[in-house]
C-alpha positions as CSV (number, residue, x, y, z in Angstrom):
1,X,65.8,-84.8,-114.1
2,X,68.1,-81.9,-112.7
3,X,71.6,-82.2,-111.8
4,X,71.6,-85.4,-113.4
5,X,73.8,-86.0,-116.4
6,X,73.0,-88.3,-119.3
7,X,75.1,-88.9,-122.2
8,X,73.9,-90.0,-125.9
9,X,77.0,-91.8,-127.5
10,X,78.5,-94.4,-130.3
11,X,79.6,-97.5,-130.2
12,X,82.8,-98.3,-131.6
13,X,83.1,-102.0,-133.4
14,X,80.3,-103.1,-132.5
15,X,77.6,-103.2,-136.1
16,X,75.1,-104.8,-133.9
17,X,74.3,-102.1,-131.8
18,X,75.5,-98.5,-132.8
19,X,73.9,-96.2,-130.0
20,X,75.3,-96.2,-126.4
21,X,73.8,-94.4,-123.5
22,X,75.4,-93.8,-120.3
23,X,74.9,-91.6,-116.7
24,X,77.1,-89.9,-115.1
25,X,76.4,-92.4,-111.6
26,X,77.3,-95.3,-114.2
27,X,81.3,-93.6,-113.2
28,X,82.5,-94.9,-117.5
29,X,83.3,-91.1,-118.5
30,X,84.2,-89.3,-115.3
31,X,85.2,-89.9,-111.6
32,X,81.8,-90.2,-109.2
33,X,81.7,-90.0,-105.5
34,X,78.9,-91.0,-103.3
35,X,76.7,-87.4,-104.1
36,X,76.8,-88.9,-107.5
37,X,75.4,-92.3,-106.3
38,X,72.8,-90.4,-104.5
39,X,71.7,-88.5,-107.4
40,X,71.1,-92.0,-108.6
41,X,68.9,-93.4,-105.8
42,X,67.2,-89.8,-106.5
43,X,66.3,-90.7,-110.0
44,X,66.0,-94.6,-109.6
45,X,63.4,-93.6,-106.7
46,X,61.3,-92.1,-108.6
47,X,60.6,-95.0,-110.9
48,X,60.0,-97.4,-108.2
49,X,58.0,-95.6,-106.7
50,X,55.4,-94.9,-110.3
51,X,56.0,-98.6,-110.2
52,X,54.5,-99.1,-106.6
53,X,51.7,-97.0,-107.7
54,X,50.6,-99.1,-110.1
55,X,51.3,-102.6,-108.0
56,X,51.6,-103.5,-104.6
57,X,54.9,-104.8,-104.1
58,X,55.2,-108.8,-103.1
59,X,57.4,-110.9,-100.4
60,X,61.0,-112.5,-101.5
61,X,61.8,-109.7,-103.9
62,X,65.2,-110.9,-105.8
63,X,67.0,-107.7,-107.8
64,X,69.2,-108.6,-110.7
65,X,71.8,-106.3,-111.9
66,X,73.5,-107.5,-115.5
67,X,77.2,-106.7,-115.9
68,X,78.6,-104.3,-116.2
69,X,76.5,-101.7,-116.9
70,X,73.5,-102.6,-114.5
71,X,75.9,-103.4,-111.5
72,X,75.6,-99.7,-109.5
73,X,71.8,-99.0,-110.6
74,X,71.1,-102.6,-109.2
75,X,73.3,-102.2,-105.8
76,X,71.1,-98.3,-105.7
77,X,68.1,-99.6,-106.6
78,X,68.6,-102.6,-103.5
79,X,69.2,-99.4,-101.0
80,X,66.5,-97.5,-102.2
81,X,64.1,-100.4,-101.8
82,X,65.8,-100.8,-97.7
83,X,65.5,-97.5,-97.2
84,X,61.2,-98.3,-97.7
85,X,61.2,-101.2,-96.1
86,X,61.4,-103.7,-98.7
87,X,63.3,-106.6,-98.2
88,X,65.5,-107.9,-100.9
89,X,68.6,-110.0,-102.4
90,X,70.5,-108.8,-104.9
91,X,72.4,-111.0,-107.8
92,X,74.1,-109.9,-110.8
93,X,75.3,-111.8,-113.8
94,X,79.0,-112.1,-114.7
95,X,80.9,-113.0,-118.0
96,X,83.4,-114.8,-116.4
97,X,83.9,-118.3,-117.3
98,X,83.9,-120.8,-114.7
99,X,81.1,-119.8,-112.6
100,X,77.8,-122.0,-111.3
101,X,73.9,-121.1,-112.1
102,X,71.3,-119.9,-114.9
103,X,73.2,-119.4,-118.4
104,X,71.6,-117.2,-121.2
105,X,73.2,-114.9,-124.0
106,X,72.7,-111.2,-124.7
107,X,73.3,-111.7,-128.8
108,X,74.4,-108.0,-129.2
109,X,77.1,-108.0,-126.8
110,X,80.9,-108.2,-127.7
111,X,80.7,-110.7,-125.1
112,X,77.5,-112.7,-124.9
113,X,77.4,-115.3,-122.7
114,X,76.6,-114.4,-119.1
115,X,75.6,-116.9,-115.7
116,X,73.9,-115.8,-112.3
117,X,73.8,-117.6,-109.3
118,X,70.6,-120.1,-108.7
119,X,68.5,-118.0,-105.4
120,X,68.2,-120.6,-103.0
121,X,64.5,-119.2,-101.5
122,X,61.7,-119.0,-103.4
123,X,61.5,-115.7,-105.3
124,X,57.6,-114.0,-105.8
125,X,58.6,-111.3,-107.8
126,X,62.0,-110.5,-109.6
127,X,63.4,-106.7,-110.6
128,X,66.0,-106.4,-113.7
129,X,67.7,-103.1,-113.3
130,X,69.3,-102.1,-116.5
131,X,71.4,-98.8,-117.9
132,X,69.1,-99.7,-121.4
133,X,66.8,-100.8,-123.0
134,X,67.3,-101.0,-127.2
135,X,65.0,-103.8,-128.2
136,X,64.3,-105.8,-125.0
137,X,66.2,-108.5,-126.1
138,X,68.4,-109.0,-123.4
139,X,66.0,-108.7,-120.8
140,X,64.0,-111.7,-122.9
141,X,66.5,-114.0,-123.0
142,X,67.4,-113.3,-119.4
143,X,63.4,-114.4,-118.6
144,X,63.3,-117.2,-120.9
145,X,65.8,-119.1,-119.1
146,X,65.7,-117.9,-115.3
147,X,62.1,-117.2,-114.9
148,X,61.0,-121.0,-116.6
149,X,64.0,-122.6,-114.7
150,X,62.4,-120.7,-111.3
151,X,58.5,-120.2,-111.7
152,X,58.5,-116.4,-111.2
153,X,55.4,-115.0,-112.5
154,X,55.6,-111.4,-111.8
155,X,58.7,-109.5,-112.7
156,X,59.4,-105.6,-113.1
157,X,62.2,-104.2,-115.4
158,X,63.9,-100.8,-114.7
159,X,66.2,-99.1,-116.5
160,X,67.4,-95.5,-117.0
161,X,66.6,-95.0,-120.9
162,X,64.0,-96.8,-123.3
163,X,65.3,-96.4,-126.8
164,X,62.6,-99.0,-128.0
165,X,60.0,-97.6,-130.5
166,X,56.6,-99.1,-130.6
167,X,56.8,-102.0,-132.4
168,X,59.9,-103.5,-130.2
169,X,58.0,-102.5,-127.4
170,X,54.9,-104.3,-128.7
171,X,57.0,-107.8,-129.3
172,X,58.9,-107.2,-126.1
173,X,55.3,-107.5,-124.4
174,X,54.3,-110.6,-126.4
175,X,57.1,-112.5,-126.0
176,X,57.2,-112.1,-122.1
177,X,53.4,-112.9,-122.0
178,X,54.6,-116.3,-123.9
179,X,56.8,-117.4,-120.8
180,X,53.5,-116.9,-118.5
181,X,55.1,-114.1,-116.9
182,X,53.5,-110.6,-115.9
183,X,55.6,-107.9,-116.9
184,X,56.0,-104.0,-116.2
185,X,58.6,-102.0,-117.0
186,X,59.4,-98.3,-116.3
187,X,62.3,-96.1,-117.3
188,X,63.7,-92.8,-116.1
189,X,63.8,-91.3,-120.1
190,X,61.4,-92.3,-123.3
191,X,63.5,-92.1,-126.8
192,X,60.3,-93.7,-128.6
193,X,60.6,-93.1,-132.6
194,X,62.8,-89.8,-132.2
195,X,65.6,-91.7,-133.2
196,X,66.0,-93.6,-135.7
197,X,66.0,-97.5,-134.7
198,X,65.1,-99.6,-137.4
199,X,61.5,-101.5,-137.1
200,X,63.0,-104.9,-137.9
201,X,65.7,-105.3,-134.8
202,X,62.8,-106.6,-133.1
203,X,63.5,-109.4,-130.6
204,X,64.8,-112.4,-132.0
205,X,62.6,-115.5,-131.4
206,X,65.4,-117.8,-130.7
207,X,66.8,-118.2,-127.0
208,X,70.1,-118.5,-128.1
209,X,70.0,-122.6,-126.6
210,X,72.9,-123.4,-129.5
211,X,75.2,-120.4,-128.1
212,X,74.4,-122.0,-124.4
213,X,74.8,-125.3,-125.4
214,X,78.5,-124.2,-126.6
215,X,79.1,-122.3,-123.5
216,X,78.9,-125.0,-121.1
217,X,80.3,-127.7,-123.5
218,X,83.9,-124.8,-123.0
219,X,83.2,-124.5,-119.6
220,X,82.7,-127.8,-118.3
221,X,84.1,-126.4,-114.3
222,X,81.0,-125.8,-112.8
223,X,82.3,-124.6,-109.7
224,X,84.0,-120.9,-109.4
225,X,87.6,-120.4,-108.3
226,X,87.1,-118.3,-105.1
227,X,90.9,-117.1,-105.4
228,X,89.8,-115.2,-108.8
229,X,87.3,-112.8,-107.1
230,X,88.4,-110.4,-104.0
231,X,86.1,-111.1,-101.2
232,X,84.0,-113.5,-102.9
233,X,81.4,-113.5,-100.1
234,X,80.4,-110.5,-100.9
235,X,80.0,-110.4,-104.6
236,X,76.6,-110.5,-106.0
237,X,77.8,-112.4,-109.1
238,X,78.5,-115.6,-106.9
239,X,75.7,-115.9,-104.5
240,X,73.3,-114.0,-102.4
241,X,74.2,-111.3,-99.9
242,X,76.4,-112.8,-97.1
243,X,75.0,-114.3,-93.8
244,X,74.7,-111.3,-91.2
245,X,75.7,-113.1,-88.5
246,X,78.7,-114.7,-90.0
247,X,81.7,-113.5,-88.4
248,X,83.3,-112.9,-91.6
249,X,82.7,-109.0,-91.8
250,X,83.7,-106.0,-94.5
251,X,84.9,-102.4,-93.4
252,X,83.9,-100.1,-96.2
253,X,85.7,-97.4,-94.8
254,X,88.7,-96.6,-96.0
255,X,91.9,-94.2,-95.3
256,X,91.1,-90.6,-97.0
257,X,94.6,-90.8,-98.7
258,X,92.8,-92.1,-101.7
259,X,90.8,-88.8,-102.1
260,X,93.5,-87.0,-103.8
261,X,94.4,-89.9,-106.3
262,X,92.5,-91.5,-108.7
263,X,91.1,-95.2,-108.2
264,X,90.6,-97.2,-111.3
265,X,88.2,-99.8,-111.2
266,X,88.7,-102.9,-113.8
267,X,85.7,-105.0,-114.8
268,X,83.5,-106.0,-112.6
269,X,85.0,-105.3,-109.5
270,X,83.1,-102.5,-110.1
271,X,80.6,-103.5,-107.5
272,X,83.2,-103.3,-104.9
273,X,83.9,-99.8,-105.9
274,X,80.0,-99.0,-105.3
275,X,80.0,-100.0,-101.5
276,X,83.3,-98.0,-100.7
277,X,82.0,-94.7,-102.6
278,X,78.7,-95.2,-100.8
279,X,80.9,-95.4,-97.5
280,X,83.4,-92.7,-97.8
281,X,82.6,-89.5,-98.9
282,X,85.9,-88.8,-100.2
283,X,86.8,-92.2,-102.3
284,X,86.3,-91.7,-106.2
285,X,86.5,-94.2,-109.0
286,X,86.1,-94.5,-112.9
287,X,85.5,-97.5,-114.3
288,X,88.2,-99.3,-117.2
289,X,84.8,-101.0,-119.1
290,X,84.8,-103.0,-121.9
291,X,81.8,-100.5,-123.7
292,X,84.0,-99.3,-126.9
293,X,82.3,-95.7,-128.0
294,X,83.8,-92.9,-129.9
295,X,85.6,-89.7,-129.1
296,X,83.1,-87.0,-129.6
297,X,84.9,-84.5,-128.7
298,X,82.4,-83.2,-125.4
299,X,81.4,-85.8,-123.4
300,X,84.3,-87.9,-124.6
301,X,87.4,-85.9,-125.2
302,X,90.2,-88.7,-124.9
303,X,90.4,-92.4,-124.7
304,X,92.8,-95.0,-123.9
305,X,92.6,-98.5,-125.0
306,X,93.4,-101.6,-123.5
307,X,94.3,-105.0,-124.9
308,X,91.6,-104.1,-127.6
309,X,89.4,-104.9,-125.2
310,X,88.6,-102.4,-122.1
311,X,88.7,-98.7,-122.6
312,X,89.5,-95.8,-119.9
313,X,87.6,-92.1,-121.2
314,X,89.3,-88.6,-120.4
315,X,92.2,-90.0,-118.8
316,X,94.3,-86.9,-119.6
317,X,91.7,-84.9,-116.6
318,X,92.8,-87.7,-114.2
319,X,95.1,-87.6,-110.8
320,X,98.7,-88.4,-111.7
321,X,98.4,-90.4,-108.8
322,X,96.6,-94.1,-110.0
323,X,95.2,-97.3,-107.6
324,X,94.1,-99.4,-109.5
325,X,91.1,-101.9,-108.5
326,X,90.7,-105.3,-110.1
327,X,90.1,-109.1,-109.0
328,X,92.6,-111.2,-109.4
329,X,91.4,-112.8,-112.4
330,X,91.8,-109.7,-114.1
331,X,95.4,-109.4,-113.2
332,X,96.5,-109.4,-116.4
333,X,94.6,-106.7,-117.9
334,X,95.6,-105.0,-115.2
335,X,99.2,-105.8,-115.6
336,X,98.7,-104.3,-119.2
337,X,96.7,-101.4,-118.0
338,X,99.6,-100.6,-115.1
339,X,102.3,-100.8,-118.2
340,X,100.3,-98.0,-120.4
341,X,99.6,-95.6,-117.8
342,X,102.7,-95.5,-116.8
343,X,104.0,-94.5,-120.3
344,X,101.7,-91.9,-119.9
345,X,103.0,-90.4,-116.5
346,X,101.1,-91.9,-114.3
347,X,102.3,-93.5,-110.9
348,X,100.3,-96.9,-110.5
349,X,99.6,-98.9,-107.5
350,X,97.0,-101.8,-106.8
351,X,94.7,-100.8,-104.7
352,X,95.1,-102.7,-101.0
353,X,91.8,-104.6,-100.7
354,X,93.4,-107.0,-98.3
355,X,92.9,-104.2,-95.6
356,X,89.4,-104.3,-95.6
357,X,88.9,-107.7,-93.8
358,X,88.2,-107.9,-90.3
């Protein structure tokens, strides 16, 4: 757990859920590089591989990362699992409306409702990578609707901390068992009872079906607009990984100019951000996130906010130089952020994705 920082923080607004947890890798509170993605893999690694220990690993292996916060340990935990051989695909969830596939709610979220794109092979065993676990909650109403909806029977959950004590984890284990569905789950660090999470924000025995049923009565376009995502072909919140022999190919690597600015990454374009880090050595990002915590005065020194609704931390440490990285459906956060930044002395400039095509 060396050279590896975690960080223990507060929510902000949010009465549902008052204790945050982040990593350094996770890029909310500082700048990261590609050394801090590999720390990462480090640390994700060795929970896979406890997990491999204790069960062989099967065929059609499908890795779900839920936005935003399980993007990056999902797109490290996909090379880690390359780098041994194991064959994967890699889907994440998105919040945006709009979008095609499995629809379930994650109640203590600001904003609940996410989707992820239907696999279209049979999947044998499924991994949800997560930043947290706080009741298991999530990761139960994620099951109850994909796993039923796709037959999975074996699925493993990773995630960097495990704030549940023992009774949450005791329920989380029942209810899984309900859906017919074998379930392990490992995590880098074990809060147990040292903190105090009260014993009755246990998991909730609805699926949220009425919060569901409302989602898709306001989102009745079941198709996505592929002119509100940058490279859509590419994005794990869409569909699977792109064909490798289709013509239609990416260039991570980008001009080092960007090394002595600062790239600010909106939303969940923050998967984007991942694959350039991991292929330059010199690109940086932070990501503008929609998790509201507090100043702390250590970890979290300054904080700018956004609309009331995304949040950029120690902003006053950053380049005065600014790119900022967003899809185009986020244009007018962006637009917002752009204005405020400015005010602050900052030059800001999109960042020119368009030059990655080939």
């Amino acid at each position: 757990m060396t050279n590896l920082h975690f960080f223990h923080l507060e929510r902000d607004n949010n009465p549902r859920r008052k204790e945050a947890f982040t990593a350094d890798f996770i890029g909310k509170l500082f700048p990261i590089k590609d050394r801090n993605l590999n720390k990462g893999c480090e640390y994700l690694e060795k929970i896979l591989v406890r997990s491999l220990k204790n069960q062989s690993v099967q065929e059609n292996v499908l890795i779900i990362g839920l936005t935003e916060s399980g993007i990056i340990p999902s797109i490290l935990m996909q090379k880690i699992a390359e780098d041994k051989g194991i064959t994967t695909t890699l889907l994440s969830s998105t919040r945006r409306p709009f979008t095609s596939g499995i629809i379930f709610v994650e109640k203590h979220s600001h904003e609940p409702n996410h989707s992820i794109p239907v696999p279209s092979q049979k999947i044998t065993e499924l991994w949800i990578v997560e930043d947290e676990l706080t009741t298991g909650n999530t990761v139960f109403e994620f099951l109850s609707q994909f796993c039923g909806q796709l037959k999975i029977e074996k699925v493993r959950v990773f995630s960097l901390a495990d704030f549940r004590n023992k009774q949450q984890k005791r329920e989380a284990s029942k209810r899984v068992r309900s859906l017919n569905v074998e379930c392990t789950w490992q995590s880098c660090l074990y809060f147990d009872d040292k903190h105090d999470i009260s014993s009755k924000k246990i998991l909730l025995a609805s699926t949220g079906m009425e919060e569901i049923d409302r989602y898709k009565r306001n989102n009745k376009q079941s198709s996505f607009f592929a002119d509100a995502w940058h490279i859509p072909e590419y994005r794990a919140a869409i569909k699977q990984q792109p064909d490798k022999n289709s013509n239609n190919t990416i260039d991570w690597n980008v001009s080092d100019c960007y090394s002595d600015a600062a790239v600010l990454v909106i939303g969940e374009a923050i998967d984007v951000a991942t694959h350039l880090a991991l292929a330059n050595s010199s690109f940086s990002f932070q990501h503008i996130t929609l998790s509201p915590w507090k100043i702390n005065n250590s970890s979290i020194v300054s904080r700018l906010d956004f609309g009331n609704k995304y949040f950029l931390y120690n902003y006053k440490d950053l380049a005065k130089k600014v790119y900022i990285l967003n899809d185009p459906i986020d244009k007018d956060i962006a637009a917002i952020v752009k204005e405020k930044l400015e005010e602050h002395g900052f030059m800001v400039n999109p960042f020119p994705l368009e030059s990655l095509t080939c």
